[in-house]
N, C-alpha and C positions, 0 to 999 in steps of 0.2 A: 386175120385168120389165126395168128399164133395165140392169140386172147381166147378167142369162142375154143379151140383145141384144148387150151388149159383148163376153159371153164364149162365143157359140153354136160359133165357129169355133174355140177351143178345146178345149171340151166333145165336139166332131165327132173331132177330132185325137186325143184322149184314149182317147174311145169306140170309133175305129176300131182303134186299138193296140192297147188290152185284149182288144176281139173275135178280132182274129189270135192273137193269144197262145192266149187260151183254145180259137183249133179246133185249136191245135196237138196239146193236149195231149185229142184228144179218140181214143181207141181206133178208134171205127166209120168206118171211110173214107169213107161216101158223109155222115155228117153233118159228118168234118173238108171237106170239100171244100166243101158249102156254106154253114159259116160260115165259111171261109176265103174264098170268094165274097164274101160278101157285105163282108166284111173291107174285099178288094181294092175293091169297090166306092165305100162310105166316106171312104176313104183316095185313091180316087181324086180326088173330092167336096175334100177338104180340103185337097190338096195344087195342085187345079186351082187353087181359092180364093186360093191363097198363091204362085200366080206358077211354083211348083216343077216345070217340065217333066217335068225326066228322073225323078220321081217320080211323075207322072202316067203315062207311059209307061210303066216299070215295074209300075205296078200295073193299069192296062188288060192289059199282055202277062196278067202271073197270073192275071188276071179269066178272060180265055180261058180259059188251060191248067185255069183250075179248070170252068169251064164245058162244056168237052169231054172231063176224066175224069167230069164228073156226068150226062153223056148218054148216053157209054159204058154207065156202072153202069147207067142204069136199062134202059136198052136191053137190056143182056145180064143185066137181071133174073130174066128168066123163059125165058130164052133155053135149051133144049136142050143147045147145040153147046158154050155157054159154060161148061159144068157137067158131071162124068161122073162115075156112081153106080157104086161097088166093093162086089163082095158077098166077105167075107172070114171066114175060123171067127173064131169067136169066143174062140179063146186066139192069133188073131195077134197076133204080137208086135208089131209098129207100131199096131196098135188098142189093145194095153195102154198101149202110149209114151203114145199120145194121148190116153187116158181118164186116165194119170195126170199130163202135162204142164199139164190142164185141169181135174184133180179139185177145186181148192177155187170154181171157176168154177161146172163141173158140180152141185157140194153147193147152191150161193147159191141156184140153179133146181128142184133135186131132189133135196132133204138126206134121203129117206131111198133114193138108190141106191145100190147098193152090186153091183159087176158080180163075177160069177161064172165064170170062164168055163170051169170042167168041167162046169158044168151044160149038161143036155141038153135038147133043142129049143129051140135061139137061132138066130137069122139076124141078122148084122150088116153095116153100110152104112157104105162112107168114102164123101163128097161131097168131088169134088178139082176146084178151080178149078186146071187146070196140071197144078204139082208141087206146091200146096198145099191140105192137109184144113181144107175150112171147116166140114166137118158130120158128127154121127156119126147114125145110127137104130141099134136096138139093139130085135130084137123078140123076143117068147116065142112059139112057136108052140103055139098051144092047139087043135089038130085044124082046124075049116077057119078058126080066126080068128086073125088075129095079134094081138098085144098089145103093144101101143107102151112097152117101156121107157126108152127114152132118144130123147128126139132134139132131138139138142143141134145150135146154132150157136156158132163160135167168136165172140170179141167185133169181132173186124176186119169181121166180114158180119153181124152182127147187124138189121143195116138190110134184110137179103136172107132170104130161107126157102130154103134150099137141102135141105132136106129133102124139099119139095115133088116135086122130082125124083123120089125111093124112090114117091113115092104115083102120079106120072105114067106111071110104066112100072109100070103095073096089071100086064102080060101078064108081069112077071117074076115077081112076088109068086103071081099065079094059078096059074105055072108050079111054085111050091110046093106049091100043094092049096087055098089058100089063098081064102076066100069071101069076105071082109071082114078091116078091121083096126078096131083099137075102141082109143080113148086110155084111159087112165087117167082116175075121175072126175075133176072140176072143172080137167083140166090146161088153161092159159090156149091157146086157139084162134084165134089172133092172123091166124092163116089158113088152117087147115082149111076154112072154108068156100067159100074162094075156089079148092079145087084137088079138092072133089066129095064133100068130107064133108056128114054131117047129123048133127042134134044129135040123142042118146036118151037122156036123162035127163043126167045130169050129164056125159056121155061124147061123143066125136065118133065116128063111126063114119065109115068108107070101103066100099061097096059093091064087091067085085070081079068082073069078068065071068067067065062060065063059062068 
């Protein structure tokens, strides 16, 4: 006990370092942000401890800036305006870029896809935050029901569902013929049910309006 007492303000100093280090090296933006947070936080903690102003300063300013890209994200989580759903064929060539930029990503999630894209009745989705694709759908049209082949997040938004979008504008999907969409058995639902699916057997399904 009298050791960890002598050396708690080390161990803090230590601990705060290694934490920045590691949200650096972290792909998904809104999880670097917060333990980059919580980093600055820390560090703020240990350096106040140590008399080190313009260190304490420093890392209060980051606190913020990290603190208001993580209110931003969540904010513009579900947000409409913040997100725009592209319907494109399915032999566009920037959809092939991007299924094959992503392909050994795509395999980790769904190793037995394999995109086709002279095949007939597909309807395919870019999600573009901007000028960048964070998200692919990728359906089979099976008379009034779609079948969800792909629907991939890149790893930078993985924190986000931006697929959610494809299933929110029902009235584009409807505008297909389209009655319902229905996932692949046991695919993980991480949020299907938060954006109007139900579960039928091992599958999620989406209800579409007339």
């Amino acid at each position: 006990m009298n050791w960890l007492e002598n050396h708690w303000l080390d161990i803090l100093g230590w601990g705060g370092s290694a934490l920045l280090v590691y949200s650096l090296l972290q792909s998904r933006l809104l999880r670097l942000r917060i333990l980059n947070l919580a980093a600055c936080v820390i560090l703020t903690v240990f350096n106040g401890a140590l008399a080190v102003w313009p260190m304490v300063g420093m890392n209060i300013v980051l606190a913020a800036i990290n603190l208001f890209f993580i209110v931003t994200m969540l904010r513009d989580r579900h947000d409409e305006a913040a997100f725009e759903v592209l319907e494109v064929r399915p032999d566009d060539e920037y959809l092939r870029h991007t299924l094959r930029v992503h392909g050994p990503d795509i395999l980790r999630f769904n190793p037995e896809f394999v995109h086709d894209p002279s095949a007939d009745a597909q309807h395919a989705y870019l999600i573009q935050k901007g000028d960048e694709t964070v998200g692919v759908v990728l359906l089979d049209d099976e008379g009034d029901t779609a079948q969800v082949r792909l629907d991939y997040v890149t790893p930078r938004y993985r924190d986000f569902s931006p697929g959610e979008f494809v299933w929110r504008r029902s009235g584009m999907l409807a505008d297909e013929g389209f009655r319902r969409v229905v996932t692949p058995p046991r695919m993980v639902g991480a949020y299907y049910d938060r954006v109007g699916f139900r579960r039928d057997g091992d599958s999620w399904v989406l209800d579409l309006p007339a």
